[in-house]
MIFIVEX-153280 format. One line per field, with one value per residue (C-alpha): residue number from 1; x, y, z. Coordinates in nm, 4 decimals, m for minus. Layout:
N
bapa: NUM,...
x: X,...
y: Y,...
z: Z,...
//
This chain:
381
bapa: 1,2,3,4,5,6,7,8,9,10,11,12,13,14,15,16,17,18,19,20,21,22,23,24,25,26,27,28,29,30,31,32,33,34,35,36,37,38,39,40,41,42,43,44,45,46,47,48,49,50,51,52,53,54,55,56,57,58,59,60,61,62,63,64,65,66,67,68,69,70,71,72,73,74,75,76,77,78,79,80,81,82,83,84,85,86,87,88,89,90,91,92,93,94,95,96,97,98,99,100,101,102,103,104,105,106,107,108,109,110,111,112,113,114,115,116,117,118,119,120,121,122,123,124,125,126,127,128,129,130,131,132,133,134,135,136,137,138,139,140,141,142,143,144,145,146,147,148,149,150,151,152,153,154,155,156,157,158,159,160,161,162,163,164,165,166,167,168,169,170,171,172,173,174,175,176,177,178,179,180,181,182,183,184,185,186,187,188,189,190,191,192,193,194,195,196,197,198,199,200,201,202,203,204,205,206,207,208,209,210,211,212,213,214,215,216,217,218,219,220,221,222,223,224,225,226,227,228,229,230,231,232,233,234,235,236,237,238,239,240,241,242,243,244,245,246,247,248,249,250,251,252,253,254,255,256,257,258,259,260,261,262,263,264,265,266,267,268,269,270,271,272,273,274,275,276,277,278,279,280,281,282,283,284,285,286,287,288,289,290,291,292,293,294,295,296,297,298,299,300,301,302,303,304,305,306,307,308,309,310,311,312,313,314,315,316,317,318,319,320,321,322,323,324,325,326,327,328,329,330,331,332,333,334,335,336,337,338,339,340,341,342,343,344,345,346,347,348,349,350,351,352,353,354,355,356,357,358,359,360,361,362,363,364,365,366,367,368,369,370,371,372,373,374,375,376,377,378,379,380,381
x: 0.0000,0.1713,0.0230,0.2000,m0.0294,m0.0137,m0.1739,m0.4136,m0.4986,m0.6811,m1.0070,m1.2314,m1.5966,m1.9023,m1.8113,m1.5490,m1.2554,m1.0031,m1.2423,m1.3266,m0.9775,m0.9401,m1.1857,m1.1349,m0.7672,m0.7676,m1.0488,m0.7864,m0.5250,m0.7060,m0.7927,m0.4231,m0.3501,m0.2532,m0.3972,m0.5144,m0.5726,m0.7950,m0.7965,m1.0932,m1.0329,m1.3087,m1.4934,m1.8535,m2.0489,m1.7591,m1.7213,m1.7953,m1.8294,m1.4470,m1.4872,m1.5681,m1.2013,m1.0110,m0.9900,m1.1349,m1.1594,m1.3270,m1.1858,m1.3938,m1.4426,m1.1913,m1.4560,m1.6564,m1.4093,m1.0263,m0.8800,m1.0952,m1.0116,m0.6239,m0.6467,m0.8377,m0.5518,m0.2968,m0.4557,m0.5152,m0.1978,m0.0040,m0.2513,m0.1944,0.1957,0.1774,0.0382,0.2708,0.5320,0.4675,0.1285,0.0383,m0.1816,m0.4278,m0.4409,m0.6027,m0.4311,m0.1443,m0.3140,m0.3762,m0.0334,m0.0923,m0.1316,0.2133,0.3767,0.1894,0.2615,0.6679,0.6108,0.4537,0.7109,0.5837,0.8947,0.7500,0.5144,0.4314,0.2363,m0.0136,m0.0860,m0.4638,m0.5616,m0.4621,m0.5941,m0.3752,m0.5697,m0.8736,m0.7670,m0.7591,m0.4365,m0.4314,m0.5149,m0.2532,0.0401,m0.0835,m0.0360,0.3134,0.4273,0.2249,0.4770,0.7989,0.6744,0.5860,0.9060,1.1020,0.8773,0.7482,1.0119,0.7897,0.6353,0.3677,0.1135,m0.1630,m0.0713,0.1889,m0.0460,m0.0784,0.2611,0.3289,0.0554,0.2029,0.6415,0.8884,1.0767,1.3577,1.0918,1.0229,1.3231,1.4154,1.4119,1.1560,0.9027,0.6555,0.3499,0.1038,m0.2052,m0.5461,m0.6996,m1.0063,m1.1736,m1.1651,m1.3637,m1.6554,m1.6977,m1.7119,m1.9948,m2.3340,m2.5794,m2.8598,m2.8372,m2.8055,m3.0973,m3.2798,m3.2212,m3.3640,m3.7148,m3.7106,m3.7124,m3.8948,m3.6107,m3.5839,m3.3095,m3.2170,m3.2009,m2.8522,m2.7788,m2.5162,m2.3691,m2.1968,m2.0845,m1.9943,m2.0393,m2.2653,m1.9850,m1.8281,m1.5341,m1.7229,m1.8716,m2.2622,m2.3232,m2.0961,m2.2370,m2.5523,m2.5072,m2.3362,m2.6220,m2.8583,m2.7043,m2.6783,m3.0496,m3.1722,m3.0167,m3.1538,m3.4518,m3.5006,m3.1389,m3.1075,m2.8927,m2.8018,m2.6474,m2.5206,m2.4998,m2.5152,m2.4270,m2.4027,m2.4818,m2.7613,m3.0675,m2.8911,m2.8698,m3.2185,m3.3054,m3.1333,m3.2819,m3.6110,m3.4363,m3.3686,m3.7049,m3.5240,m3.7080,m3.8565,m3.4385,m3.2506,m3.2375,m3.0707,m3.0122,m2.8707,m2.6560,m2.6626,m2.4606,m2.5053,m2.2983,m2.1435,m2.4725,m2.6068,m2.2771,m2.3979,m2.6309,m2.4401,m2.3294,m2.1277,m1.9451,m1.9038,m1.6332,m1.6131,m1.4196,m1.2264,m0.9568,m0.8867,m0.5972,m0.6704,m1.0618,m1.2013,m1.5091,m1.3006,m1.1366,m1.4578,m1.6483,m1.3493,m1.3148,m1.7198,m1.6049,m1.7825,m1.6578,m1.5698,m1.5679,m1.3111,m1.1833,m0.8347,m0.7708,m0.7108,m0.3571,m0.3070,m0.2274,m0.5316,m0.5335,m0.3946,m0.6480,m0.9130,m1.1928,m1.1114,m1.1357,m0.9947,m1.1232,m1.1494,m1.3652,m1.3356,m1.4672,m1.7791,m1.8358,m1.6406,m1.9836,m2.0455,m1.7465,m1.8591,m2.2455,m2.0140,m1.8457,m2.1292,m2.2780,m1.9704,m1.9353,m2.3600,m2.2860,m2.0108,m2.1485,m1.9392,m1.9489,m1.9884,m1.8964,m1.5644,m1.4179,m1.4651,m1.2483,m0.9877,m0.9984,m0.9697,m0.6642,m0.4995,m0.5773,m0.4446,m0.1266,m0.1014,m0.1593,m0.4724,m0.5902,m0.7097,m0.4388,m0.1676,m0.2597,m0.2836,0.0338,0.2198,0.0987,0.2143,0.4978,0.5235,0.4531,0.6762,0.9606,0.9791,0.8593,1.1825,1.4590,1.2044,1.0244
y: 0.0000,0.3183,0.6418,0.9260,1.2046,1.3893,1.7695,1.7374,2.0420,2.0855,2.2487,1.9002,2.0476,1.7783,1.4841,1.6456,1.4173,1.4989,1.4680,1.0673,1.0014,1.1309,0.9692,0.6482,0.6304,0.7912,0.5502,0.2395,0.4627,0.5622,0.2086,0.1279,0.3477,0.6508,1.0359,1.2925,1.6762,1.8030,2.1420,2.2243,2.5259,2.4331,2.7133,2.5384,2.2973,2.1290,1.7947,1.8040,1.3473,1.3825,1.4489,1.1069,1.0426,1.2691,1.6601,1.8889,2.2430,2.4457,2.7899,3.0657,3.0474,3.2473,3.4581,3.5475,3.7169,3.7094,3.8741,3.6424,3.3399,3.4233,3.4755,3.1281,2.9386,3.0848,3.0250,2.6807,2.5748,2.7452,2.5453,2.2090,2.2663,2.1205,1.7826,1.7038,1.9478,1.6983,1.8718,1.6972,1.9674,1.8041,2.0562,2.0489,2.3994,2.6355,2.9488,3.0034,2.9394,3.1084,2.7709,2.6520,3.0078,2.9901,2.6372,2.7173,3.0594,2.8888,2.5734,2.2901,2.1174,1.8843,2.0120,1.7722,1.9033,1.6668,1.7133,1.5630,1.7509,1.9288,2.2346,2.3650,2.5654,2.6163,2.9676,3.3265,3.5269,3.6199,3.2937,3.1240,3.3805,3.2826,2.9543,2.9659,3.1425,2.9034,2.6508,2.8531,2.8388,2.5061,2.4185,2.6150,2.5709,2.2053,1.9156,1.6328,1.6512,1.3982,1.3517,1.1354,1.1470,1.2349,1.5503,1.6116,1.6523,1.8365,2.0939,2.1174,2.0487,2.2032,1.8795,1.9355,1.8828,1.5383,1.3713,1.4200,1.1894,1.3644,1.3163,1.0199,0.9036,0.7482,0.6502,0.6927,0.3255,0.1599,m0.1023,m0.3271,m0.5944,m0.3322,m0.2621,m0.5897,m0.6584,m0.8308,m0.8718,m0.8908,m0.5271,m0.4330,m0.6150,m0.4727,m0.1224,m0.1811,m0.2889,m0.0263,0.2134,0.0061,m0.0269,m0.3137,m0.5325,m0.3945,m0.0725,0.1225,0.2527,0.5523,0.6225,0.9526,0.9990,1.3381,1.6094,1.9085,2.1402,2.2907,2.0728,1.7644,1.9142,1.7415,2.0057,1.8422,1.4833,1.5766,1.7115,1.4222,1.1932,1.3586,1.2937,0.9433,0.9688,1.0355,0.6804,0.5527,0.6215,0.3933,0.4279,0.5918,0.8130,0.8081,1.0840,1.0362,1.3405,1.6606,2.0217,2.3388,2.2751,2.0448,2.2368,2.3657,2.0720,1.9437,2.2556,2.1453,1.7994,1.9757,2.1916,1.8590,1.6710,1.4036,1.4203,1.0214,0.8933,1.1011,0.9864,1.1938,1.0082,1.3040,1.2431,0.8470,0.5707,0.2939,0.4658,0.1121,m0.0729,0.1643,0.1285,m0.2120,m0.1110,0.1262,m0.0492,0.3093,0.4819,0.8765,1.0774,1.4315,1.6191,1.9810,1.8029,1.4962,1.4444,1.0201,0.9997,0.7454,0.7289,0.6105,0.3473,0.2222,0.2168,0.0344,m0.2357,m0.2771,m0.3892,m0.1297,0.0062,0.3941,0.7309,0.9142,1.2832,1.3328,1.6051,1.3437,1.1568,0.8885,0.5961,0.4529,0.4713,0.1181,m0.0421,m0.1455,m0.0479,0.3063,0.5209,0.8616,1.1140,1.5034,1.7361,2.0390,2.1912,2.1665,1.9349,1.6431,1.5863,1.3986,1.2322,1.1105,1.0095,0.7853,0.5746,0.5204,0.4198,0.1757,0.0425,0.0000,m0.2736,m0.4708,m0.7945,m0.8568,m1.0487,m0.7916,m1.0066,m1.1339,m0.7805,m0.6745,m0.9973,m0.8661,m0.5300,m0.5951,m0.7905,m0.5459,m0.2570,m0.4160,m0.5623,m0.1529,m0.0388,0.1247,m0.0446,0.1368,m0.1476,0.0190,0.3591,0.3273,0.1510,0.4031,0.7233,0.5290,0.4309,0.8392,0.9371,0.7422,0.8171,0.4759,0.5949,0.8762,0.8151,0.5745,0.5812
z: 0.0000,m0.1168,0.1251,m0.0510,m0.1125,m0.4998,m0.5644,m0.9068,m1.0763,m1.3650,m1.5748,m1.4255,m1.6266,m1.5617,m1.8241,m2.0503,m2.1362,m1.8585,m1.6276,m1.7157,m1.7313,m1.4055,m1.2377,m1.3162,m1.3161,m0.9243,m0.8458,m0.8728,m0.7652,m0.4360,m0.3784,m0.3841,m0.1263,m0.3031,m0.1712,m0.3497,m0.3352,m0.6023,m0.7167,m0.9838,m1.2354,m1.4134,m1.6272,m1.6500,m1.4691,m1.2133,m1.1549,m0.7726,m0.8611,m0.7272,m0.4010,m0.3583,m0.4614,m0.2451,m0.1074,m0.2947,m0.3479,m0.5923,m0.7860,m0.8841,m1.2256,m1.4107,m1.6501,m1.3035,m1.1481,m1.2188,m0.9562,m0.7080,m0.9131,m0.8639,m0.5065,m0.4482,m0.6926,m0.4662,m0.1251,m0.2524,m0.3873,m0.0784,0.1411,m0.0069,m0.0441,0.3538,0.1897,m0.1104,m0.2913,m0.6350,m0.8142,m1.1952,m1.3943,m1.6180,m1.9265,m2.2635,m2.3259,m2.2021,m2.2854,m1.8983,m1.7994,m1.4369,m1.2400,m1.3828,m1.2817,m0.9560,m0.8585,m0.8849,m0.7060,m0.3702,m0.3565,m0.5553,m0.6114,m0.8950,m1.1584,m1.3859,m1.7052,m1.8556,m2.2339,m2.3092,m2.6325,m2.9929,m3.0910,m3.3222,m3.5902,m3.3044,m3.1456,m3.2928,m3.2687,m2.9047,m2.7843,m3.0061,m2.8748,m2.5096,m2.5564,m2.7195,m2.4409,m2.1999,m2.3768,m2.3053,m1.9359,m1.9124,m2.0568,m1.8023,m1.4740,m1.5433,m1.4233,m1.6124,m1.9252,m2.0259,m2.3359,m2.4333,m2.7802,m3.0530,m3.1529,m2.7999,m2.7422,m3.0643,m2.9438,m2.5616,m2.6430,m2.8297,m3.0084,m2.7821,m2.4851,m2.6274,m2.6478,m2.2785,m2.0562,m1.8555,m2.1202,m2.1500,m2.3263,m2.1035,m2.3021,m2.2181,m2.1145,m2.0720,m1.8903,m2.2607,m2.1436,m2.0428,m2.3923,m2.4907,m2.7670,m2.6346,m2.8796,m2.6633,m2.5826,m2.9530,m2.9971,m2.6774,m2.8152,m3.1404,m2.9672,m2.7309,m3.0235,m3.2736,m3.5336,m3.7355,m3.7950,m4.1653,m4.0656,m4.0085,m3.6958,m3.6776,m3.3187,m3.1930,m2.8058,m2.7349,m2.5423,m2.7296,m2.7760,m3.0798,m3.0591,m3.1494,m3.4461,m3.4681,m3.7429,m3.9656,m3.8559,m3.9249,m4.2574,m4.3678,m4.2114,m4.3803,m4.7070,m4.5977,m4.4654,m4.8348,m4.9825,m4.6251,m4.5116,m4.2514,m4.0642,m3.7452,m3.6378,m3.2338,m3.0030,m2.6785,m2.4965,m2.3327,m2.3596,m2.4597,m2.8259,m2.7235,m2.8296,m3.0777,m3.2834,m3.1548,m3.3690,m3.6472,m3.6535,m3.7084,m3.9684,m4.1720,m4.0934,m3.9121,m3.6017,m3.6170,m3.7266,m3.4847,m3.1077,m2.8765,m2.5232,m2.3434,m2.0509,m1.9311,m1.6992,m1.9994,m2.2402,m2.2759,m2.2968,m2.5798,m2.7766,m2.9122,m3.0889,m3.3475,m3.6584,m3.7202,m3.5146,m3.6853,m3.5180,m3.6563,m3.4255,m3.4738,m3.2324,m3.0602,m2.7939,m2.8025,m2.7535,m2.4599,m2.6887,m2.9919,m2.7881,m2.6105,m2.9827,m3.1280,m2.8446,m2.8880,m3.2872,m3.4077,m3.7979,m3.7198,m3.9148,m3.7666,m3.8771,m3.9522,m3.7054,m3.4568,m3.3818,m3.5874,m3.3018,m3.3446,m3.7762,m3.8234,m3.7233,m4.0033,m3.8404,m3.8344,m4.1311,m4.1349,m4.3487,m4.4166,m4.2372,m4.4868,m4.7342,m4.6542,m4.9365,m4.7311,m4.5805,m4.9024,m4.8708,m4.5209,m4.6565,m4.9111,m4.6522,m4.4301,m4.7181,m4.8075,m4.4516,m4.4173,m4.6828,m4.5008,m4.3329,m4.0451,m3.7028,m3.4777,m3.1817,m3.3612,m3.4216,m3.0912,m2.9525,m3.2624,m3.1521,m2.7610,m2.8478,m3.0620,m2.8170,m2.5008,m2.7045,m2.7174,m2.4181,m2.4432,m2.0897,m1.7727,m1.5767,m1.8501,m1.7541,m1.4100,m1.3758,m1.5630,m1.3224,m0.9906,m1.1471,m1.2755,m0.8703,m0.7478,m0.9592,m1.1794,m1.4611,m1.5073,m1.7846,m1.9375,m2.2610
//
C-alpha cells in the first residue's frame, strides 16, 4: 500500500474528457492506497463526482471574477503545499499558464504538465500567442512533461521537450472488457425504439460542444439519410450545443431517425447497438469514446484532425472534415461500410486484443501514473 499524497490540478468540467480520465484512473489509484488533493479550475459545470475520490476544493471560475479566481488558486496551492510538494496539472491547453507560474512561485517542487488535447488551428491570434508562451513556461517551470498522444505533445512540447528523458506518453486506457460486444443489448435497443433489424444505426458519443462538431455529422447523415430512409442516427450526450442541434434535426425533418439520449450511466450498454461509429471532431488528444467504440467492434468514421495511433487499425477510417463538401465524402463511406457484413462479436475480440497488445488499458494507464509518482517511470520511454 503506497500512502504518498499527490496535488491534481486541472479544468475538471461535468463529463469532458479529462475529467473521465481522471476519475477512473484515481479511483484504482485511491484504492491502492494513493492520496489525493484536487484542485478544480473548471470554467462550467464542475465535476464536484471527485470528491468522492479525495480533497477537494473548488476555484472561482476564471470569466466570473479574475482577480478572485487568482487569489483562491494561490490560497489553494499554498494550502496544499503542507500535503505534497509533487502537483500533476491536467491541461487540454497552455493558454492560462498562471497555475504553472503559480505552482513554482509557492514551492511545488514537482510540476508535472499533462498534455490531453490538440488544438492547433482552433484559437484566434491572441489565444494562439498565449499559448506559445504558456509553452515557453511550461518548458522552463514544469520538471515532467507527459502527453496522451503524438499531436498532444506536438501541441504542448517544443521537439527538444520530447526527447528528454523527462518526457513520457502514457495513453489513455479503458476497462476493454466493459466494452465488450453483447448482442442482446443491440438487440434490446432496437425494440425499445422500434427499429428493425435492416435498418442502419449511426452512433456519436460526445459532449454538445463545438469541438465535437454534430453540425458536420448531421449534414453528412442527412445525405446518408436520403439513400436511407429507414437508418437511425443516435447521439449520446449533453451540452451546450444540445438544443442547438435538436433545432437542427427539425431543420432537416429528421425528427422520427434522430435519437438523442442526453446524458446516461449505460454509455457502454447503448454502444452495441451502433453499426457506425461517426467521429467528426475539430480536435482529438486520443478519444475514450473512440477506444470504447473500437473495443465494442464497431466500424468507425473518424476525422483526420485526430492523432493517428489509433489509424492502423481497419476499423477506423480517417477522413477530411473540410470543405464543406467532405460531408459527401462522409455520406459515401457510411454508405460503403452500411454494406459490409461482419461479425460484430468477432471484431470486438480482434480489436480488444490489438488494443491491449497496445496499451490502451485502464491497468496500462494506471500503472504508468504510480509508477510516474513514485519516480519509476523517469529516464524511461
Amino acid at each position: 500500500m503506497n500512502n504518498q499524497t499527490i496535488i491534481v490540478l486541472g479544468s475538471f468540467n461535468s463529463n469532458n474528457g479529462i475529467t473521465t480520465f481522471v476519475k477512473r484512473n484515481y479511483r484504482q489509484l485511491a484504492a491502492a492506497g494513493w492520496n489525493f488533493r484536487f484542485i478544480n479550475i473548471a470554467n462550467a459545470k464542475p465535476a464536484r463526482e471527485l470528491e468522492k475520490i479525495g480533497n477537494y476544493t473548488e476555484i472561482t471560475q476564471l470569466k466570473r471574477g479574475p482577480l478572485q479566481h487568482f487569489s483562491e488558486l494561490k490560497q489553494a496551492l499554498k494550502s496544499n503545499l503542507k500535503y505534497s510538494k509533487t502537483i500533476h496539472l491536467h491541461l487540454d491547453s497552455l493558454h492560462n499558464f498562471l497555475p504553472i507560474i503559480l505552482a513554482k512561485r509557492v514551492g511545488y517542487k514537482r510540476i508535472i504538465i499533462h498534455a490531453h488535447s490538440d488544438q492547433r488551428g482552433q484559437y484566434g491570434k491572441l489565444k494562439s500567442l498565449a499559448h506559445r508562451l504558456g509553452m515557453k513556461v511550461a518548458a522552463h517551470e514544469g520538471t515532467d512533461f507527459i502527453a496522451c498522444s503524438q499531436y498532444a505533445a506536438d501541441f504542448f512540447y517544443s521537439k527538444k521537450i520530447q526527447t528528454q528523458p523527462n518526457f513520457r506518453f502514457i495513453y489513455n486506457g479503458i476497462l476493454l472488457e466493459n466494452y465488450q460486444y453483447i448482442s442482446s443489448a443491440a438487440q434490446n435497443f432496437r425494440e425499445k425504439h422500434a427499429i428493425p433489424e435492416s435498418s442502419i444505426i449511426i452512433g456519436h458519443c460526445g459532449r454538445f460542444s463545438r469541438q465535437k462538431n454534430h453540425q458536420f455529422l448531421l449534414a453528412a447523415y442527412q445525405q446518408f439519410h436520403k439513400q436511407y430512409p429507414d437508418s437511425f442516427l443516435v447521439l449520446i450526450g449533453n451540452g451546450e450545443k444540445f438544443e442547438e442541434i435538436k433545432e437542427k434535426v427539425a431543420a432537416y425533418h429528421l425528427n422520427n431517425n434522430v435519437i438523442f439520449t442526453g446524458y446516461t450511466n449505460d454509455v457502454a450498454v447503448l454502444q452495441n447497438a451502433f453499426d457506425i461509429f461517426a467521429f467528426p471532431s475539430l480536435y482529438e488528444g486520443l478519444s475514450l469514446s473512440l477506444l470504447e467504440n473500437l473495443a465494442n467492434g464497431t466500424q468507425a468514421i473518424v476525422s483526420k484532425n485526430q492523432s493517428p495511433e489509433l489509424f492502423e487499425m481497419e476499423n477506423v477510417h480517417p477522413l477530411k472534415i473540410t470543405p464543406v463538401s467532405a460531408t459527401q465524402v462522409w455520406a459515401a463511406e457510411m454508405e460503403k461500410l452500411s454494406k459490409i457484413k461482419q461479425n460484430k462479436q468477432l471484431e470486438s475480440l480482434r480489436a480488444i486484443d490489438y488494443l491491449r497488445k497496445k496499451g490502451f488499458t485502464l491497468e496500462k494507464t494506471t500503472e504508468e501514473l504510480a509508477d510516474l509518482y513514485s519516480g519509476k517511470l523517469r529516464g524511461k520511454k
